[in-house]
NUDORO-649805 format. One record per residue: residue number from 1; x, y, z of N, C-alpha, C, O, CB in turn. Coordinates in steps of 0.2 Angstrom, whole numbers, plus 2048, in hexadecimal, padded with zeros to 3 digits. Atoms other than C-alpha are relative to their C-alpha. Glycine has a CB too. Layout:
{NUM {X Y Z} {X Y Z} {X Y Z} {X Y Z} {X Y Z}}
...
//
This chain:
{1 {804 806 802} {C02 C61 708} {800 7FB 806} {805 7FB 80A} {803 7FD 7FA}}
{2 {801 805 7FB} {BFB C52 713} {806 7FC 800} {809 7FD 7FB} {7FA 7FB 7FF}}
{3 {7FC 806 800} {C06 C43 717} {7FA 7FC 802} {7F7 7FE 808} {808 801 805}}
{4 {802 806 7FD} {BFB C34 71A} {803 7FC 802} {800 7F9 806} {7FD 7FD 7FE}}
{5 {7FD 804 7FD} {C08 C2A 71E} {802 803 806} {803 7FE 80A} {803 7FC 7FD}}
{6 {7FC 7FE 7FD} {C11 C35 729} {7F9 801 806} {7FA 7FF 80C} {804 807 7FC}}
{7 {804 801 7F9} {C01 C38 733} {7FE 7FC 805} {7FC 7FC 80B} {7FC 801 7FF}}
{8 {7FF 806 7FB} {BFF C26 736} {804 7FF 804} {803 7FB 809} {7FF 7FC 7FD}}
{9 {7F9 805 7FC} {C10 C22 73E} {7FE 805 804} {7FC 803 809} {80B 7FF 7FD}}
{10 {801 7FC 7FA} {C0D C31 749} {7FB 7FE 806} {7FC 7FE 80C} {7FE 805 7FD}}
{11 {806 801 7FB} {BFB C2C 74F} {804 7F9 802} {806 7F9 808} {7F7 800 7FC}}
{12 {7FF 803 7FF} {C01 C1C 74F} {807 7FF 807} {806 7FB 80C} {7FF 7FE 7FB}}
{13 {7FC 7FE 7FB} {C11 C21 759} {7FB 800 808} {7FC 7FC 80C} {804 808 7FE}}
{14 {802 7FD 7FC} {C06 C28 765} {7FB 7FB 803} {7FC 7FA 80A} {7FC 805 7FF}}
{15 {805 805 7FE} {BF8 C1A 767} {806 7F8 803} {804 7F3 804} {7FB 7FE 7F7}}
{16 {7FA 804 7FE} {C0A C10 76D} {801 802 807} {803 7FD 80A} {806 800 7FC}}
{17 {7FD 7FD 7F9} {C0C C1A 77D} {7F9 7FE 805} {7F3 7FE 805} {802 809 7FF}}
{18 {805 805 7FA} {C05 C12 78D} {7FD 806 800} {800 80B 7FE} {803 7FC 808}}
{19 {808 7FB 7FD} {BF2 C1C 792} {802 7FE 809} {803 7FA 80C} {7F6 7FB 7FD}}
{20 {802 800 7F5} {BF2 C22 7A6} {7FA 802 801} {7FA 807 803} {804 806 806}}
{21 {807 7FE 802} {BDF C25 7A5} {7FF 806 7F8} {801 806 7F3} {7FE 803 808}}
{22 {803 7FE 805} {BD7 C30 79C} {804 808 7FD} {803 80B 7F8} {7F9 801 802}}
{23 {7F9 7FA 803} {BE7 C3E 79B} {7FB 808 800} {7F5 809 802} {803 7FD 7F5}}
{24 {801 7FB 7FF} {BE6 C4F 79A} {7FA 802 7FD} {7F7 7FF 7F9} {806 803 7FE}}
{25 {804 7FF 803} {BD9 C5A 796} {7F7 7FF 7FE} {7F5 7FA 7FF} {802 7FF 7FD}}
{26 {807 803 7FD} {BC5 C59 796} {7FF 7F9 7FD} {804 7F7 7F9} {7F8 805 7FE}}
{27 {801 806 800} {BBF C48 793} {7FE 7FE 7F9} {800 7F9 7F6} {7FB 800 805}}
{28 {802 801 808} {BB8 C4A 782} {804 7FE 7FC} {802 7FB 7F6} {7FD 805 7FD}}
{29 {7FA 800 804} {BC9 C4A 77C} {804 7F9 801} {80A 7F9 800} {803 806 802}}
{30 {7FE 803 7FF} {BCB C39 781} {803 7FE 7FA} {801 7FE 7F4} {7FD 7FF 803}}
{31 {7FE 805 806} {BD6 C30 777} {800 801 7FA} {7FF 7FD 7F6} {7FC 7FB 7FE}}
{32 {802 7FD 806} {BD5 C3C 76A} {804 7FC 7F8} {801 7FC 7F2} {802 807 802}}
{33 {7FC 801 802} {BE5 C35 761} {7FE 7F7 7FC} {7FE 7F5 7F7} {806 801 805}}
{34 {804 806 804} {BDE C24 75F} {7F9 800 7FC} {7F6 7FB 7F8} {7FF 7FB 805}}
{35 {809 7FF 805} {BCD C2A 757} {803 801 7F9} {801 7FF 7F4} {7FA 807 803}}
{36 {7FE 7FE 806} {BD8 C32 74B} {802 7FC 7FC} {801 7FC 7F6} {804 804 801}}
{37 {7FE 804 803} {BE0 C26 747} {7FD 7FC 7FE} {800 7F9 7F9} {803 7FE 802}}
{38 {805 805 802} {BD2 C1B 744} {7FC 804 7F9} {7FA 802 7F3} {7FA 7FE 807}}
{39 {801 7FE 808} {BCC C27 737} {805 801 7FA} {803 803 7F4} {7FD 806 800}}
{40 {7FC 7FF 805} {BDC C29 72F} {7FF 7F7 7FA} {7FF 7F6 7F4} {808 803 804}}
{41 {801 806 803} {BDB C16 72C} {7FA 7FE 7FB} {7FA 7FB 7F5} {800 7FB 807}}
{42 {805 801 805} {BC8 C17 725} {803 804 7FB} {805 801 7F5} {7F8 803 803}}
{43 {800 7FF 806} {BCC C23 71A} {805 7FF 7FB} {806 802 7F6} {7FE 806 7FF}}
{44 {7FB 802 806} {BDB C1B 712} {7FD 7F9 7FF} {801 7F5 7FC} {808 800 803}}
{45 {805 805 801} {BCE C0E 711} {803 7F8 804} {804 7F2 801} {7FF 800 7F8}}
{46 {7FD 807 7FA} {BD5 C00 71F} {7FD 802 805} {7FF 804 80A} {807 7FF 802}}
{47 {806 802 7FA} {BC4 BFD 727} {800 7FC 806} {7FD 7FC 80B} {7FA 7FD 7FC}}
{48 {7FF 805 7FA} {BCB BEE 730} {804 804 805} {802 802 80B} {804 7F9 7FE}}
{49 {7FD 7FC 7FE} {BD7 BFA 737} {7FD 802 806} {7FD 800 80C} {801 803 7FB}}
{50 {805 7F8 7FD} {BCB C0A 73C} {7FC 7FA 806} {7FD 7FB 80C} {7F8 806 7F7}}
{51 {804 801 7FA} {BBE BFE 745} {803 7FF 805} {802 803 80A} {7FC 7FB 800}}
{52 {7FF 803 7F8} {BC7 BF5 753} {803 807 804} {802 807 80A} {807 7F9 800}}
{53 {7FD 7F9 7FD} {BCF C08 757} {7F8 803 802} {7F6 805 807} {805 807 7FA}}
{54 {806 7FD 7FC} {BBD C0F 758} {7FC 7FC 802} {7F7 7FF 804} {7FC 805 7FC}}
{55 {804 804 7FC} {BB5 C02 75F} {802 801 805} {7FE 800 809} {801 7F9 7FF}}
{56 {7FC 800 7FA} {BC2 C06 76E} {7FE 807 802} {7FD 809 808} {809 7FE 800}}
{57 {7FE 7FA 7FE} {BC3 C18 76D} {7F5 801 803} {7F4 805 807} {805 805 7F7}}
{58 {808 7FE 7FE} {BAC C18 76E} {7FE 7FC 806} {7F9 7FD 809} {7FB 7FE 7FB}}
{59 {802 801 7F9} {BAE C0D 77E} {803 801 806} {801 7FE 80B} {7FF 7FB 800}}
{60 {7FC 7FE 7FC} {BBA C14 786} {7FB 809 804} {7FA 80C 80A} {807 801 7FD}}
{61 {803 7F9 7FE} {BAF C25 784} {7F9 7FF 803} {7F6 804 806} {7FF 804 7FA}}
{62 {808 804 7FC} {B9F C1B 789} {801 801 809} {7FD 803 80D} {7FF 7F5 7FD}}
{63 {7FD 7FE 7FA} {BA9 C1B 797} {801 804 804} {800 804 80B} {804 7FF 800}}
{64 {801 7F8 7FC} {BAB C2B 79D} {7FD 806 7FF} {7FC 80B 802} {804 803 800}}
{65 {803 7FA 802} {BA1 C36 794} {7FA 7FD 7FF} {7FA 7F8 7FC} {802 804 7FB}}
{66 {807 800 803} {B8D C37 792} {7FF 7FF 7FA} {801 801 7F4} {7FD 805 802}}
{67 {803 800 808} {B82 C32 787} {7FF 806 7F9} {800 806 7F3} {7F8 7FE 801}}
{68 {7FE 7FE 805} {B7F C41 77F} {806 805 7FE} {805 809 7FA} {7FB 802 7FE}}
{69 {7FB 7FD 802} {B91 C48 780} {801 802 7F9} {803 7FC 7F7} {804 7FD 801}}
{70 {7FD 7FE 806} {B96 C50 76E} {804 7FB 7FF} {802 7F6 7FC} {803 807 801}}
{71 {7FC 803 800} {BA5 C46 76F} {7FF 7F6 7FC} {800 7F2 7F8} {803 801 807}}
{72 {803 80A 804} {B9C C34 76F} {7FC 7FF 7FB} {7FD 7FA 7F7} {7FA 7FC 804}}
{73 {804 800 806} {B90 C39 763} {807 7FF 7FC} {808 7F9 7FA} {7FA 807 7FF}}
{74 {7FC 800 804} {BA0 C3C 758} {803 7F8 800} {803 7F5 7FB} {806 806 801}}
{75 {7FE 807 803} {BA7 C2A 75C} {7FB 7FD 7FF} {7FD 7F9 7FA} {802 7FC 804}}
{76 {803 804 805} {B97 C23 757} {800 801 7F9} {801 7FE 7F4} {7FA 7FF 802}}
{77 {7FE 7FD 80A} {B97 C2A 746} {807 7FE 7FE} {808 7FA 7FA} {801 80A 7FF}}
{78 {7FA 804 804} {BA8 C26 743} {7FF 7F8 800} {7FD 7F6 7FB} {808 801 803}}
{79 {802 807 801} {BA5 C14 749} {7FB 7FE 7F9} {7FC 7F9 7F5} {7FD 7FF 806}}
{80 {802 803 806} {B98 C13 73C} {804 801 7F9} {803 7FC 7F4} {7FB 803 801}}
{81 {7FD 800 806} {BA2 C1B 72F} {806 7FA 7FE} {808 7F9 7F9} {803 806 7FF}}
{82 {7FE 806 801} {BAD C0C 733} {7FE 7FC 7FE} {801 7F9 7F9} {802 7FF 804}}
{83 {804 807 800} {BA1 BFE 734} {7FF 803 7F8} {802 7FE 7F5} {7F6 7FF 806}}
{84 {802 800 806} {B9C C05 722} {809 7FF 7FB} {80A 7FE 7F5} {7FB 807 7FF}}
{85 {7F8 7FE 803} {BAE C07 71D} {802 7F5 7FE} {805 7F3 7F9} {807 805 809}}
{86 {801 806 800} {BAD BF4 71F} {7FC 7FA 7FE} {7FC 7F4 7FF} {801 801 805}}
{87 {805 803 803} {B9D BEF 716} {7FC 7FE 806} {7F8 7FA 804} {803 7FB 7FB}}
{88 {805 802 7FD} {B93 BEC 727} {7FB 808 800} {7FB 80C 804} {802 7FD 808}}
{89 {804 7FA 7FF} {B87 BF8 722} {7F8 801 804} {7F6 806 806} {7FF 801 7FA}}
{90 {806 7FF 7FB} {B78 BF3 72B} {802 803 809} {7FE 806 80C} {7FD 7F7 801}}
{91 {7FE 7FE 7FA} {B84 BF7 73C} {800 807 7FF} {800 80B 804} {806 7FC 802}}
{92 {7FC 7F9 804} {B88 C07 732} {7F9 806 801} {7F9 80C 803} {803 7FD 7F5}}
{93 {806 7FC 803} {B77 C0E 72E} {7FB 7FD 809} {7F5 7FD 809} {7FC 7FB 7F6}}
{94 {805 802 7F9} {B70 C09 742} {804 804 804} {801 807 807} {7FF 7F8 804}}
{95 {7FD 7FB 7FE} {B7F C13 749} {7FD 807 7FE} {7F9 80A 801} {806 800 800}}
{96 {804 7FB 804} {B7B C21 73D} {7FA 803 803} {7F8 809 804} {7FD 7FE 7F9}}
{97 {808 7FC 800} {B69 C21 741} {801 801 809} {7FE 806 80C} {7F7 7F9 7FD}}
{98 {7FD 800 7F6} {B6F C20 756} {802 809 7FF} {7FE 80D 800} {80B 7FA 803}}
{99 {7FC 7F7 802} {B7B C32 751} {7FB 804 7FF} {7FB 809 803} {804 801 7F7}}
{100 {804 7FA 804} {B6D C3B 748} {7F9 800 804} {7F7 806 804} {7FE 7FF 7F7}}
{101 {804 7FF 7FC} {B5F C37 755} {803 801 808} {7FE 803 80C} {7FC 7FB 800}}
{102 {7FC 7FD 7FA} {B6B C3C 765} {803 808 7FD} {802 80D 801} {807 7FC 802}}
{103 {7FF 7FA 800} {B72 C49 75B} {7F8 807 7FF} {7F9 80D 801} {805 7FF 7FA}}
{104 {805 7FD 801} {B60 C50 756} {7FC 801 807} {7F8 806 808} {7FC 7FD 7FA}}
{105 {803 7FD 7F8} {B5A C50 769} {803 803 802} {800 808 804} {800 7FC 806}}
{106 {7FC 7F9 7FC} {B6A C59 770} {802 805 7FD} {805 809 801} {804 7FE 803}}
{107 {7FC 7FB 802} {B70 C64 763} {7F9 805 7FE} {7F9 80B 7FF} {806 7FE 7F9}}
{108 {803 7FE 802} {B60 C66 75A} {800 7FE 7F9} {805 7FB 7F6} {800 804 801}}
{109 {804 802 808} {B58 C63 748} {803 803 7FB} {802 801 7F5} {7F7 802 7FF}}
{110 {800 7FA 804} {B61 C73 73F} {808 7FE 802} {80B 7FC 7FE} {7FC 809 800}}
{111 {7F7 801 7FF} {B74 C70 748} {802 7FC 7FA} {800 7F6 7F8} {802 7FB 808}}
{112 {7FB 801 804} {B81 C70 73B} {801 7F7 800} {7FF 7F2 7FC} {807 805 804}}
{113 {7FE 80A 7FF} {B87 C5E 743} {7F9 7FC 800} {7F9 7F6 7FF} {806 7FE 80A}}
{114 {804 806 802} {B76 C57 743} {7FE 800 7F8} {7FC 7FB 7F6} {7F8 7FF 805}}
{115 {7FF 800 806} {B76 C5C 732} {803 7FA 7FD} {801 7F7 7F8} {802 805 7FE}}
{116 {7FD 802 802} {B82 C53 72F} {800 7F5 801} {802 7F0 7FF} {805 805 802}}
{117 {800 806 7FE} {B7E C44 738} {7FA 7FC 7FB} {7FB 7F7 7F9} {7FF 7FF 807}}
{118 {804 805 809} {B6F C40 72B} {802 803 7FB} {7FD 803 7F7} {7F7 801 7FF}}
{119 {7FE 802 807} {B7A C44 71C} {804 7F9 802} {804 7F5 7FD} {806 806 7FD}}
{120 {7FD 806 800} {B84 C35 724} {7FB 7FA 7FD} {7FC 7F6 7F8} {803 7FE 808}}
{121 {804 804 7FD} {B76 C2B 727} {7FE 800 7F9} {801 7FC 7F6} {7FC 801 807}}
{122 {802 7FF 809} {B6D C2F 713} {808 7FC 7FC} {808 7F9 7F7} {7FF 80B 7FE}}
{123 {7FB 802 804} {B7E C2B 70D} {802 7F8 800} {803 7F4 7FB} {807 804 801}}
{124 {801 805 7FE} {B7F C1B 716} {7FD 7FC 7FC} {800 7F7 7F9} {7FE 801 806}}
{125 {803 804 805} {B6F C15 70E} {800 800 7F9} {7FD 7FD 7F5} {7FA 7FF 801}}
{126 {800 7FF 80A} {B73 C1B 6FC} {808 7FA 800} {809 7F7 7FB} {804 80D 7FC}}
{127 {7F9 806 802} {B85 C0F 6FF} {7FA 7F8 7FF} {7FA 7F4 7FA} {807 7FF 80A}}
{128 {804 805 7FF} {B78 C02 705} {7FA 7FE 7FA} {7F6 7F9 7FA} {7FD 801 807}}
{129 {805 802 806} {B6D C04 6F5} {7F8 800 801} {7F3 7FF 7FE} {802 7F9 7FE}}
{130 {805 7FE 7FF} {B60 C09 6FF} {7FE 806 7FD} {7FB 809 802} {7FE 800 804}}
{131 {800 7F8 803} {B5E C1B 6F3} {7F8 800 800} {7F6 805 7FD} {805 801 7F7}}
{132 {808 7FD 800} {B48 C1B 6F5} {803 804 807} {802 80B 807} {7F8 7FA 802}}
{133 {7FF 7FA 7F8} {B4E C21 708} {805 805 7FF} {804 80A 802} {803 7FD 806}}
{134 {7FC 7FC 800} {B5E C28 703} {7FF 808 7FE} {800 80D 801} {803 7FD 7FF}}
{135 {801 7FB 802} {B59 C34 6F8} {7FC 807 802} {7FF 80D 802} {7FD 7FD 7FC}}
{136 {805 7FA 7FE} {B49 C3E 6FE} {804 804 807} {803 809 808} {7F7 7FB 803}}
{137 {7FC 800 7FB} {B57 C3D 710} {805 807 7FD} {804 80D 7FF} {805 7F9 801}}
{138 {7FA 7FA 803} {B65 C47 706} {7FB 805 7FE} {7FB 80B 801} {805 7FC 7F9}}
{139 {804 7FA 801} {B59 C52 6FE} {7FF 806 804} {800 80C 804} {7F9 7FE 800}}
{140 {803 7FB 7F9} {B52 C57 70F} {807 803 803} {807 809 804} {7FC 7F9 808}}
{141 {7FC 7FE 801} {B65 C59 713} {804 805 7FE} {808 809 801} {802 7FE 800}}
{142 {800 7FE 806} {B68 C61 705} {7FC 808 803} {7FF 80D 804} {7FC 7FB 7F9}}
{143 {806 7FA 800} {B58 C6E 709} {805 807 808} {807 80D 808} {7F4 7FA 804}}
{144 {7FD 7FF 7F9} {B5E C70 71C} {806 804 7FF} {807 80A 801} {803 7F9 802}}
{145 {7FA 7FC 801} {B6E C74 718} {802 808 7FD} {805 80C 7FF} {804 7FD 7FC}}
{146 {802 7FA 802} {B6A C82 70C} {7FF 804 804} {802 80A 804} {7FB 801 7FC}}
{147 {806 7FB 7FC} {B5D C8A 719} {807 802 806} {808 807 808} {7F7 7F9 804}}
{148 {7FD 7FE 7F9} {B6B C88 728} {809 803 800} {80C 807 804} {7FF 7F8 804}}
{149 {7FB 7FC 801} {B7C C8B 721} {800 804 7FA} {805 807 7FB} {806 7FD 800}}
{150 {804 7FD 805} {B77 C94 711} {803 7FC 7FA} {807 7F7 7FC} {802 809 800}}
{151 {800 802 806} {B79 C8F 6FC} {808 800 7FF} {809 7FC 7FA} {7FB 805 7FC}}
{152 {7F8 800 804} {B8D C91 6FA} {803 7FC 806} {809 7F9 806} {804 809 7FE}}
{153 {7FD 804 7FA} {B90 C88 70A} {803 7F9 7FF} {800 7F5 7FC} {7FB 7FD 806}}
{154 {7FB 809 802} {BA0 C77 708} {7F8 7FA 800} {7F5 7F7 7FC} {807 7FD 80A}}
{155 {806 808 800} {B91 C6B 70F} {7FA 803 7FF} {7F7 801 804} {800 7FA 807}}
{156 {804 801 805} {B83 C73 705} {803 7FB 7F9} {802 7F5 7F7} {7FD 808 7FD}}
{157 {7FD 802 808} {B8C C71 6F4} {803 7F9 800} {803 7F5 7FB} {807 806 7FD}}
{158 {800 808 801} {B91 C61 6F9} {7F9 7FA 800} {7F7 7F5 7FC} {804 7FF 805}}
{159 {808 804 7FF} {B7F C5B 6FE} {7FF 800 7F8} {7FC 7FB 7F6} {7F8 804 806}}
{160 {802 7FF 806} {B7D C61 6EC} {7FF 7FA 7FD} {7FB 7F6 7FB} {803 805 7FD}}
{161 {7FC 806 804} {B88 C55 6E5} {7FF 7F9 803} {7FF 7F4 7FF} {808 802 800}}
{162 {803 807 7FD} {B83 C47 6F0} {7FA 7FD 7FE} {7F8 7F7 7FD} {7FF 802 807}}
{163 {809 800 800} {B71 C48 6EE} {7FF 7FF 7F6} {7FA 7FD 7F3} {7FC 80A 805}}
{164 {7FF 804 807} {B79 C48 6DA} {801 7F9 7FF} {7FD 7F5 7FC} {806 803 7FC}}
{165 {7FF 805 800} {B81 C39 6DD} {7FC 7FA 800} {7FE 7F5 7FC} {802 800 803}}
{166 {804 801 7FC} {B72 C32 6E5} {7FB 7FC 7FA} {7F8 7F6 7F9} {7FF 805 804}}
{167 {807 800 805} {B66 C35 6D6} {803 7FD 7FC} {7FF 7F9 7F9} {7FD 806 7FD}}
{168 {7FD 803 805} {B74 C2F 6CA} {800 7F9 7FF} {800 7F6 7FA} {804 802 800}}
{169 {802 809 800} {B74 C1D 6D2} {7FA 801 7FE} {7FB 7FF 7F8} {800 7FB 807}}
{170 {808 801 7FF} {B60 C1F 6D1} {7FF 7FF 7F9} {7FB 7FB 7F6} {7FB 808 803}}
{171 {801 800 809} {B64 C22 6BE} {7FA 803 800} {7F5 801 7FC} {7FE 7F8 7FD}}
{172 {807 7FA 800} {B58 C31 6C2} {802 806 7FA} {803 80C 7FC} {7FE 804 80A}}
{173 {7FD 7FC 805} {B5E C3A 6B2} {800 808 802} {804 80C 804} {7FD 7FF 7FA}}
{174 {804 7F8 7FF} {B53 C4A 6B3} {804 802 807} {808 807 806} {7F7 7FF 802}}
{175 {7FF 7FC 7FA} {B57 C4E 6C6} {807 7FF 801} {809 804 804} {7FD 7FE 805}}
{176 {7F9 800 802} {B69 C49 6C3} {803 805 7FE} {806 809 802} {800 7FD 7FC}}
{177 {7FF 7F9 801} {B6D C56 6B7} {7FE 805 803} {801 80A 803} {7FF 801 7FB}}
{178 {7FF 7F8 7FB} {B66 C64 6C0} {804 7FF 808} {808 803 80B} {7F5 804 803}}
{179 {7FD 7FE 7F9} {B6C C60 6D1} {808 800 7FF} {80A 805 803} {7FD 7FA 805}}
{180 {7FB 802 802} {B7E C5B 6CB} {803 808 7FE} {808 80B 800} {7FE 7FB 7FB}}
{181 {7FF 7FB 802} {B7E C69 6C0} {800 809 805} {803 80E 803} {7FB 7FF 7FC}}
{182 {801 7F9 7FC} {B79 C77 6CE} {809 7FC 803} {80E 7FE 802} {7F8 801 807}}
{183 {7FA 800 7FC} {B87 C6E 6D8} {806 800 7FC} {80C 7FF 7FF} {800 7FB 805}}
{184 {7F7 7FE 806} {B96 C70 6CB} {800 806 801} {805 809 803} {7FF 7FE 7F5}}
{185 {803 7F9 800} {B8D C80 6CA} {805 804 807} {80A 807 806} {7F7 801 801}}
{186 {7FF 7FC 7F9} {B90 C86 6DD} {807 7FE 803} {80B 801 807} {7F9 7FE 805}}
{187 {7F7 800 7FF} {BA2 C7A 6DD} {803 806 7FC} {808 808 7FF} {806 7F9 7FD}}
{188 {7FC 7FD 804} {BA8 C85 6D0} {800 809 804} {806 80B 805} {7FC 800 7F7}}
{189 {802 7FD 7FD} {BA1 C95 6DA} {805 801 805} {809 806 804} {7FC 7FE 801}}
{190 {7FD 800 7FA} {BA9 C90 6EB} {809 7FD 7FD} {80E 7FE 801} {7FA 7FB 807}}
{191 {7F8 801 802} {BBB C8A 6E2} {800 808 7FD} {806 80A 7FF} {803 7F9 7F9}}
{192 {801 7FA 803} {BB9 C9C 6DA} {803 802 807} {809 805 807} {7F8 803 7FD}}
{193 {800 7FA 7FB} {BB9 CA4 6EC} {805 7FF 805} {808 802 809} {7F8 801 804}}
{194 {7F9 802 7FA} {BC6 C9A 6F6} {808 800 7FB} {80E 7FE 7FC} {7FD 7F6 805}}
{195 {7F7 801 803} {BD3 C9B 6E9} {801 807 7FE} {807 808 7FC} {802 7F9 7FA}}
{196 {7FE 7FA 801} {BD1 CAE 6E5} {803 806 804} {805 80B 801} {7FD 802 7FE}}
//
């Protein structure tokens, strides 16, 4: 089982020890320990926390690595998941849209991770209550995903359930139950297959 706290004093141990540049290893890996640590902070939900770490850890990488490095792209996305973690969702949903138009030039339109970068970015505005955009977004996510990792894939069956969620704020009854319902459907499925 996880320890969250145990991971924190670790990363945090680590983020204590003086930096001699950019340390071992290729570049991308800057700082890796402090990024970590900034998402452990978001997702224990201490947004004040997570930013000021990825605020440091995205400009240090601005710093040595290219625009479209894999790596940066990843700190802007976290950053945003911070900024949102924090209720600046307008900052949140303009990184996002940054992520998913770098990542859609350099990976491409069908990559796994730019997939992923417009489920951020749809989820983003379904926080923000924009769900006319979100919705038709997730959908398209939703479609994507099917087509590129197939129907029982972790992040189809989740888009499933997202794109439920979605319709459920909408108070879109109808599309609700079916979409909801396939994705109970296809969790029930894929817990079937990783625990036999």
């Amino acid at each position: 089982m996880g320890d969250l706290e145990r991971a924190t004093e670790l990363y945090e141990e680590d983020g204590r020890r003086p930096r001699t540049g950019a340390g071992p290893g290729p570049p991308g890996h800057l700082d890796l320990p402090r990024s970590d640590l900034a998402l452990i902070y978001r997702d224990a939900g201490d947004g004040e926390r997570a930013l000021p770490l990825a605020e440091a850890v995205l400009a240090d990488r601005r710093r040595v690595l290219s625009t479209d490095h894999p790596d940066l792209l990843t700190s802007l996305n976290n950053l945003a998941g911070c900024y949102g973690a924090v209720g600046a969702a307008d900052k949140a949903i303009a990184l996002y849209e940054e992520v998913l138009r770098d990542r859609t030039r350099v990976l491409g339109p069908d990559n796994p991770d730019t997939l992923t970068a417009r489920n951020n970015l749809a989820c983003a505005l379904a926080e923000a209550g924009d769900l006319d955009t979100a919705i038709p977004l997730l959908h398209t996510v939703l479609q994507d995903r099917v087509h590129v990792l197939g129907r029982d894939h972790p992040h189809a069956i989740t888009s499933r359930g997202t794109l439920g969620g979605a319709h459920r704020r909408a108070a879109t009854s109808t599309a609700r139950s079916r979409t909801t319902g396939r994705a109970l459907a296809d969790a029930d499925v894929y817990w079937a297959r990783i625990t036999s």
